[in-house]
Backbone as a ProteinNet text record, in pm:
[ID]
protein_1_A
[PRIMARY]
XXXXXXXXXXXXXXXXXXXXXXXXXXXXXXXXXXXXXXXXXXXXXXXXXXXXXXXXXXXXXX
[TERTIARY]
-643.7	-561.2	-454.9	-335	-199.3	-194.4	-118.7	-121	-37	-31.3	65.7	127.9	91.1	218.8	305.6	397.2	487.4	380.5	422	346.1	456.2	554.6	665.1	775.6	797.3	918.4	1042.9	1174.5	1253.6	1354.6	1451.8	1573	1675.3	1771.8	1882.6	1956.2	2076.8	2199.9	2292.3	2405.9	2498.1	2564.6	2635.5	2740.9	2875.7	2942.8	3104.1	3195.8	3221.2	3338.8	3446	3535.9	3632.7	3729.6	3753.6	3871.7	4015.3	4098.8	4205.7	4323.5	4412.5	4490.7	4618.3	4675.2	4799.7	4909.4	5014.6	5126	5177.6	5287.6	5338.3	5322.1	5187.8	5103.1	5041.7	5104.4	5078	4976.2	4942.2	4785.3	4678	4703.9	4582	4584	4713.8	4722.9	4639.3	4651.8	4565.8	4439.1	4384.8	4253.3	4196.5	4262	4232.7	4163	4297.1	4214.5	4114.1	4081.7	3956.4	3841.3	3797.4	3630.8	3616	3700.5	3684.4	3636.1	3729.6	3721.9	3557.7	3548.2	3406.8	3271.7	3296.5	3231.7	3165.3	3284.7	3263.7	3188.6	3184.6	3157.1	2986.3	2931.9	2802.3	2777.9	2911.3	2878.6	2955.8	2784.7	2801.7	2842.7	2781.4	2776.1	2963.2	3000	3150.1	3245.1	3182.6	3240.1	3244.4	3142.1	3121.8	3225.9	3190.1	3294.6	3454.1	3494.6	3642.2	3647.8	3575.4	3595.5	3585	3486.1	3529.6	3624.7	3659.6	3751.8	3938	3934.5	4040.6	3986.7	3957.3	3876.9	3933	3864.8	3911.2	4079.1	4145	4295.7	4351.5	4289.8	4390.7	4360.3	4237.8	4194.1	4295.6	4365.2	4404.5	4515.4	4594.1	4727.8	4794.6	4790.1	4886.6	4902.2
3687.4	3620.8	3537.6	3506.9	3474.1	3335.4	3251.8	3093	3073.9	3037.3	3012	2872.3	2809.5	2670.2	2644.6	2548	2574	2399.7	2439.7	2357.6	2221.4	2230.9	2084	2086.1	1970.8	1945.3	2031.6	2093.8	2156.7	1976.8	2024.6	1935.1	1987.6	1974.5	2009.6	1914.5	1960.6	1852.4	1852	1761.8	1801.1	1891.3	1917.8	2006.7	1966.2	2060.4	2023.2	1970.4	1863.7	1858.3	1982.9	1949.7	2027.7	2026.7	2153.9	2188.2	2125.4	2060	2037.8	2139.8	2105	2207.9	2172.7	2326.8	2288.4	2252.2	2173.8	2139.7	2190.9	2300.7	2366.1	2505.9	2523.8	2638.2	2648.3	2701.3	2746	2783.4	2876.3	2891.9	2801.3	2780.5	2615.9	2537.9	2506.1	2395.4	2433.3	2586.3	2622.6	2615.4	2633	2631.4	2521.7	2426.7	2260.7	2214	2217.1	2175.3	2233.5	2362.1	2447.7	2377.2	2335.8	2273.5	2177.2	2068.9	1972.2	2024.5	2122.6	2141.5	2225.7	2293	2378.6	2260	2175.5	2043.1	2018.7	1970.8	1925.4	2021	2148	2271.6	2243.9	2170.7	2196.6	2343.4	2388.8	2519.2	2531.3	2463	2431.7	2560.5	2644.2	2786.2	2816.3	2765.5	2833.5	2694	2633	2537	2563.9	2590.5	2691.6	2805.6	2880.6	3003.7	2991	2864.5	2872.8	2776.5	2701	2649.3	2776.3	2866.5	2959.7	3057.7	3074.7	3168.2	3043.2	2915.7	2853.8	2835.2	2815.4	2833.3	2984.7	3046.9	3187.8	3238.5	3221.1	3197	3123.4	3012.2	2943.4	3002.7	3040.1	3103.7	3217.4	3310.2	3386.3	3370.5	3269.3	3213.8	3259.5	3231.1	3327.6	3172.2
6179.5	6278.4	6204.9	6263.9	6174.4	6220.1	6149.4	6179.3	6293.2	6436.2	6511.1	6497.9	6408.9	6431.7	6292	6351.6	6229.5	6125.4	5995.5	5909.4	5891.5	5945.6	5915.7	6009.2	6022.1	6122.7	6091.3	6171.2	6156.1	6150.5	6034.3	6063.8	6098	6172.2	6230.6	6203.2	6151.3	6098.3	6242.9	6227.8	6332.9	6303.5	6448	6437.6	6365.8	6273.1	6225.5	6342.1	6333.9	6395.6	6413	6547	6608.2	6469.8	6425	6323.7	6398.5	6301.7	6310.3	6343.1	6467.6	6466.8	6385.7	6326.7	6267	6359.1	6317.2	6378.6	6420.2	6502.1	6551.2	6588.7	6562.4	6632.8	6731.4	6814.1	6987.1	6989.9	6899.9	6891.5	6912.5	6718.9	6753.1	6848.9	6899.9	7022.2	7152.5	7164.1	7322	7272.4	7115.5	7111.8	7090.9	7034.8	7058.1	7140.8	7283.9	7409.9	7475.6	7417.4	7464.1	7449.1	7361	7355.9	7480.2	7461.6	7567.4	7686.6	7736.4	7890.3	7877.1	7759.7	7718.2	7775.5	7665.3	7637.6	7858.2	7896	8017	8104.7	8065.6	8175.2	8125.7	8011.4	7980.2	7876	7803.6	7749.7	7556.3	7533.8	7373.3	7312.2	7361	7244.4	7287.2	7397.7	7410.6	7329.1	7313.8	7213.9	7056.3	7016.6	6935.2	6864.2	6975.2	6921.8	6946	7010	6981.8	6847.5	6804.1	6663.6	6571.9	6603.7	6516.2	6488.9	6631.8	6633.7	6560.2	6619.9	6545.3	6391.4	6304.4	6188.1	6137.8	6170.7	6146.7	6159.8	6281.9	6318.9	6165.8	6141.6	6056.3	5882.7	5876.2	5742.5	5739.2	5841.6	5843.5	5811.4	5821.5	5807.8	5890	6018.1	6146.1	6172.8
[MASK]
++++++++++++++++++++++++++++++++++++++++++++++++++++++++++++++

C-alpha cells in the first residue's frame, strides 16, 4: 500500500508582479489594463496569461 499524505508543507511564493508596459506601445498599453479588469472579474489564471502573453509580446521586440 503507497503513502497517501504529503510528508511537508508545500511553499508557494507570490506571484510576479504585472510586467511593465513599454512606452508607446498600443500593444502593451491594451494589455496593461487587462489584468485589472481580469483581477475584478475574480479570474486569476486570466490574469495570468495576459502577463504572459505581454512578457512574451515584449521578449519578442514587436
Amino acid at each position: 500500500m503507497s503513502e497517501t499524505t504529503m510528508t511537508g508543507p508545500v511553499r508557494v511564493g507570490l506571484p510576479p508582479q504585472d510586467p511593465d508596459p513599454v512606452d508607446g506601445c498600443d500593444v502593451c498599453g491594451a494589455l496593461a489594463r487587462a489584468p485589472e479588469a481580469a483581477r475584478l472579474d475574480g479570474d486569476l489564471s486570466k490574469v495570468s496569461d495576459i502577463n504572459v502573453e505581454m512578457r512574451s509580446h515584449q521578449a519578442a521586440g514587436r
